[in-house]
C-alpha positions in Angstrom: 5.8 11.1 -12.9 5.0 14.6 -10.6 2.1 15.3 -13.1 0.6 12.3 -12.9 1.0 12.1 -9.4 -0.4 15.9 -9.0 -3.6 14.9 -11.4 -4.3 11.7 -9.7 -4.2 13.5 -6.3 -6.2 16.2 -7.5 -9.2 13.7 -8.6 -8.8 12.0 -5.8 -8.7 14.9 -3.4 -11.9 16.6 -5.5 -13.9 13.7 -5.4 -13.6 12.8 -1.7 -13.7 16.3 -0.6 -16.8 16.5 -1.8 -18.4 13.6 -1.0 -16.9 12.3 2.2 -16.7 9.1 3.5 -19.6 7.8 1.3 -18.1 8.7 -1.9 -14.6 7.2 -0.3 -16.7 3.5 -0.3 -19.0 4.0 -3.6 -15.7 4.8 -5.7 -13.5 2.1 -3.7 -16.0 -0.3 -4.5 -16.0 0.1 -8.3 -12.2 0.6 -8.5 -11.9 -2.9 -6.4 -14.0 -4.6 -9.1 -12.3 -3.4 -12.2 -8.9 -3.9 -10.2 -9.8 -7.7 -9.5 -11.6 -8.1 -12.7 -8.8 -6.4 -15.1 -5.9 -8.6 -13.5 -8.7 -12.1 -13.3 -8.9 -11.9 -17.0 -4.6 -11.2 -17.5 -3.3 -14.0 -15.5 -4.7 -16.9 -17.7 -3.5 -15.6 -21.2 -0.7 -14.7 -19.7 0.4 -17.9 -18.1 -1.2 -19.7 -20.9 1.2 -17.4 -23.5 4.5 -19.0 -22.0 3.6 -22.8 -21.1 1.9 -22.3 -17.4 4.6 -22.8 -14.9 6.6 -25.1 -16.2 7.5 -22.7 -19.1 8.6 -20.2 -16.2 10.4 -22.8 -14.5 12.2 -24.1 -17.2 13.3 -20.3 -18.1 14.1 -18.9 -14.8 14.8 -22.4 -12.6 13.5 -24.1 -9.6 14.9 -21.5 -7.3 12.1 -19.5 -8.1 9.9 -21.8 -7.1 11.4 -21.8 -3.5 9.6 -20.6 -0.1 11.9 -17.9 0.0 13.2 -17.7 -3.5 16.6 -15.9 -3.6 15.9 -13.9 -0.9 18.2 -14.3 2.5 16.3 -14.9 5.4 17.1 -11.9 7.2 15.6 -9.8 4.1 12.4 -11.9 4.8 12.0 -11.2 8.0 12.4 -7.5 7.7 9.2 -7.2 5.7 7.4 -9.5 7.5 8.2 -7.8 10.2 6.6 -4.3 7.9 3.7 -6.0 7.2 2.7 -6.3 10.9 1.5 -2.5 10.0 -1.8 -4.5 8.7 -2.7 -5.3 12.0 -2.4 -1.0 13.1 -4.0 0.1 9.5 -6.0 3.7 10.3 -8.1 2.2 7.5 -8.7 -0.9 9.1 -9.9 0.7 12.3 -12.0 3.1 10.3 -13.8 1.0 8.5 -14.2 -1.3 12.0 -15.7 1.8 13.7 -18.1 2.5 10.6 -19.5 -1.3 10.1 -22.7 -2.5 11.7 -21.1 -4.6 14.8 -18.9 -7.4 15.2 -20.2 -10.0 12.8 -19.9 -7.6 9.9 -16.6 -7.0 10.5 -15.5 -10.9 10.4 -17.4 -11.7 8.0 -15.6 -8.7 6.0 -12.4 -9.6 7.5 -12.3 -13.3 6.3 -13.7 -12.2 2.5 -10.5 -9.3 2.7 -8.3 -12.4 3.4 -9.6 -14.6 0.6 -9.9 -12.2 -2.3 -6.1 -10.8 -1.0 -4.4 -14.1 -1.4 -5.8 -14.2 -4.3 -4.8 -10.6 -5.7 -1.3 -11.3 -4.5 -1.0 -15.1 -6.3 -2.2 -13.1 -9.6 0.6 -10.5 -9.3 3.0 -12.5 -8.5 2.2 -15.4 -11.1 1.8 -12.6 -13.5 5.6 -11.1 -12.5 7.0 -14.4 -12.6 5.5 -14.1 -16.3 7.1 -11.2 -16.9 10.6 -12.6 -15.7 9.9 -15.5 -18.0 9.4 -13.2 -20.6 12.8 -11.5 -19.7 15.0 -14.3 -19.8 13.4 -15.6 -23.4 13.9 -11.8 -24.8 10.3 -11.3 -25.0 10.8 -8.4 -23.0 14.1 -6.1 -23.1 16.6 -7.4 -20.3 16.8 -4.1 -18.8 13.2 -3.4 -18.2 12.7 -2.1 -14.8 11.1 -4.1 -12.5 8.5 -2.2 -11.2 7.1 -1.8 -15.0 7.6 -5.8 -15.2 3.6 -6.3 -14.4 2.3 -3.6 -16.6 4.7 -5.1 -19.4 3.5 -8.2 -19.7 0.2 -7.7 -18.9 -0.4 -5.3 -22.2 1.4 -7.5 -23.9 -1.1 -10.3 -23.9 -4.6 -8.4 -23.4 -6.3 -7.2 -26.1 -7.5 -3.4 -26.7 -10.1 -2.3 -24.9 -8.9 -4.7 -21.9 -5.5 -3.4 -21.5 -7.0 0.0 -21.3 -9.5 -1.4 -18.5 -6.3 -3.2 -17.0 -4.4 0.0 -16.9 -7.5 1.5 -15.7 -7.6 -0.8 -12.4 -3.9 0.5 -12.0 -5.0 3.6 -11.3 -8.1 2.2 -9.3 -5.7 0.7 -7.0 -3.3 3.6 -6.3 -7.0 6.0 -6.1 -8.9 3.8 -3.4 -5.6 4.2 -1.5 -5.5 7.5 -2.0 -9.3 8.8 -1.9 -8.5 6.6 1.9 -5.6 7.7 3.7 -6.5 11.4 2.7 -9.4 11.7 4.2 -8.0 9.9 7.2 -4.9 12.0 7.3 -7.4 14.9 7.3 -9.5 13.7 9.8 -6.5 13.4 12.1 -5.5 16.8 11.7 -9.1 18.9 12.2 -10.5 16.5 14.6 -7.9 14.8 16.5 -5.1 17.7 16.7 -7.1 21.4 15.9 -10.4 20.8 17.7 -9.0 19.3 20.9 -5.6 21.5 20.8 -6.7 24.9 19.4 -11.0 25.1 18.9 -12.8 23.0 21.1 -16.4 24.6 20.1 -15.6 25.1 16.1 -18.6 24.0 14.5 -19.5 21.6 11.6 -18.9 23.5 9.2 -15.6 24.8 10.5 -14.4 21.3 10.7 -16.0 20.1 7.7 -14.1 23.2 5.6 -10.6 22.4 7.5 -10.9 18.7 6.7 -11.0 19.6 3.3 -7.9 22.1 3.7 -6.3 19.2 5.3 -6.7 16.6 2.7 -4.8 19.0 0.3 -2.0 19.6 2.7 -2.0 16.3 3.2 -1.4 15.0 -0.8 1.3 17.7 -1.2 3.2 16.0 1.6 2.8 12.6 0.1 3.3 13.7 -3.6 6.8 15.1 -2.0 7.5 11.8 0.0 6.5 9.4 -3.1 8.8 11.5 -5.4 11.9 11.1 -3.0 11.6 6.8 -3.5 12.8 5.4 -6.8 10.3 2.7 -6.2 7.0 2.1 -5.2 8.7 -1.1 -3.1 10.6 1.8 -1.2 8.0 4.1 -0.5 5.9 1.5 1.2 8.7 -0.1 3.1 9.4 3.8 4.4 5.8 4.1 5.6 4.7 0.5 6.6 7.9 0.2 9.1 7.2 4.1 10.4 3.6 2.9 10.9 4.6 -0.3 12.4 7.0 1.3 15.1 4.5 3.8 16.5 1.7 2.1 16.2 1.9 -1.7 17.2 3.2 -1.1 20.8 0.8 1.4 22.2 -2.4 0.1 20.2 -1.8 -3.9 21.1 -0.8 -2.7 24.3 -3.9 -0.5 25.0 -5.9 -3.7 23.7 -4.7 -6.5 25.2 -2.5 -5.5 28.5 -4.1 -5.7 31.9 -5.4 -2.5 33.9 -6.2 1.1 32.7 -3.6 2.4 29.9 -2.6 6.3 30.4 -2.4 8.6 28.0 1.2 9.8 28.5 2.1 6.0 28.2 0.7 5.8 24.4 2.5 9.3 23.1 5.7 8.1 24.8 5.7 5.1 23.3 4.4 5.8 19.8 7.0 9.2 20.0 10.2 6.2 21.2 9.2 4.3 18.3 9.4 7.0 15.7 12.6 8.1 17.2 13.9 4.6 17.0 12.6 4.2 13.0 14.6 7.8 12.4 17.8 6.5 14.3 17.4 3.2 11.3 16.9 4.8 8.4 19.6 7.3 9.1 22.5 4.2 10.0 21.5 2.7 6.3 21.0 5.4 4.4 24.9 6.4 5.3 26.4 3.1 5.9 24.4 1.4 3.9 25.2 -0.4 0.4 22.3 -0.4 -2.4 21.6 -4.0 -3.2 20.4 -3.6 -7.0 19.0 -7.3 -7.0 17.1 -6.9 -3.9 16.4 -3.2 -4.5 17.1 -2.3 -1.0 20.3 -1.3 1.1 22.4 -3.5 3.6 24.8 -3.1 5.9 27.5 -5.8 5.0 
């Protein structure tokens, strides 16, 4: 896992570092498409391979078929409370910023929607498939869920397209990547160094400590993403971090009457993170791992 991680960062890292923002969009582009094309061309043999959905259903039952599935309501919540992070993305903002006015952006916004539902209904059909698969023997009992979806999906494409489905695996987890790193960067030199420490560096100061930044930057996450058992983990420790300093002050310097002060924002986003730290800390020593919902609870 840490060398793959390490030469996927590295790619990503090279690629971006030298090309910027523009080679950021050219190569999320082309991962996008293989991502969306790869998993378009699984779900039908895949559903098709075990009777469509009433072959899952009569295998794994009409619970999973339900709003919430086995899932308590409280569990729900929770991470629909996480994904509220959407709405305070750096990446959303960024690309907002960077698009040619407001039309552009709704128009993107309401295609991101559309093509999103759809991604999700594909990998979660396709899991369902792969529990199908699971309680018929297909696949071993024990196989672990977050290599459920790669599983199945090898199983039923041919060569040459599971290799281009594995291949939009790694597009996915890259355009994420190439992303957040030059964002995280960007932060660093141009928000924290250049207003805190060198207001007059030049360009090419800036430019070189971006790149220096992005590095730092991977190592941390390449650290952080090795600590999680699961990918479901790691993003549940980032979205909610995200989600507490983020939604108050940026919603609130949006949408709330009158001039919003600086001090107002730090205090706010720096309570939030405190308030995330205090959380984690209470389950991670009261709390008790919940193997079928892969999380921890305090009973």
């Amino acid at each position: 896992l840490w060398a793959g991680a390490l030469a996927g960062s590295a790619l990503s890292v090279a690629y971006t570092a030298m090309g910027g923002a523009w080679a950021d969009v050219l190569t999320d582009t082309v991962q996008f498409l293989i991502m969306c094309l790869s998993l378009a061309l699984a779900v039908p043999l895949a559903l098709g391979a075990v009777g469509g959905f009433d072959g899952i259903q009569h295998r794994l039952g009409a619970e999973f078929f339900q709003p919430l599935g086995r899932a308590p309501g409280a569990y729900t919540v929770a991470y629909a409370a996480t994904a509220l992070s959407a709405l305070v993305e750096p990446l959303f903002y960024q690309r907002v910023f960077a698009s040619r006015g407001g039309d552009t952006v709704r128009r993107a916004l309401v295609w991101s929607v559309l093509l999103f539902m759809a991604y999700d209904w594909a990998t979660t059909a396709t899991g369902m498939v792969g529990g199908s698969l699971m309680a018929s023997g297909a696949l071993p009992a024990d196989t672990p869920r977050d290599e459920v979806l790669l599983r199945t999906v090898t199983t039923f494409l041919p060569v040459g397209l599971s290799g281009l489905f594995l291949g939009g695996c790694l597009a996915t987890a890259m355009s994420t990547v190439d992303s957040y790193l030059l964002i995280a960067g960007g932060n660093l030199v141009y928000d924290l160094y250049r207003p805190l420490v060198n207001p007059t560096a030049d360009d090419r100061t800036l430019i070189r400590l971006t790149r220096l930044s992005m590095l730092v930057s991977a190592a941390v996450c390449i650290l952080i993403g090795l600590y999680f058992a699961r990918i479901k983990e790691a993003w549940n420790f980032m979205a909610t971090i995200l989600t507490a300093t983020l939604l108050v002050p940026v919603l609130g310097a949006l949408f709330l009457p009158g001039r919003r002060r600086p001090l107002e924002g730090a205090l706010s986003a720096w309570g939030g993170l405190g308030a995330v730290a205090l959380y984690f800390l209470v389950f991670e020593v009261w709390g008790v791992p919940n193997a079928d919902l892969e999380t921890r609870s305090i009973m």
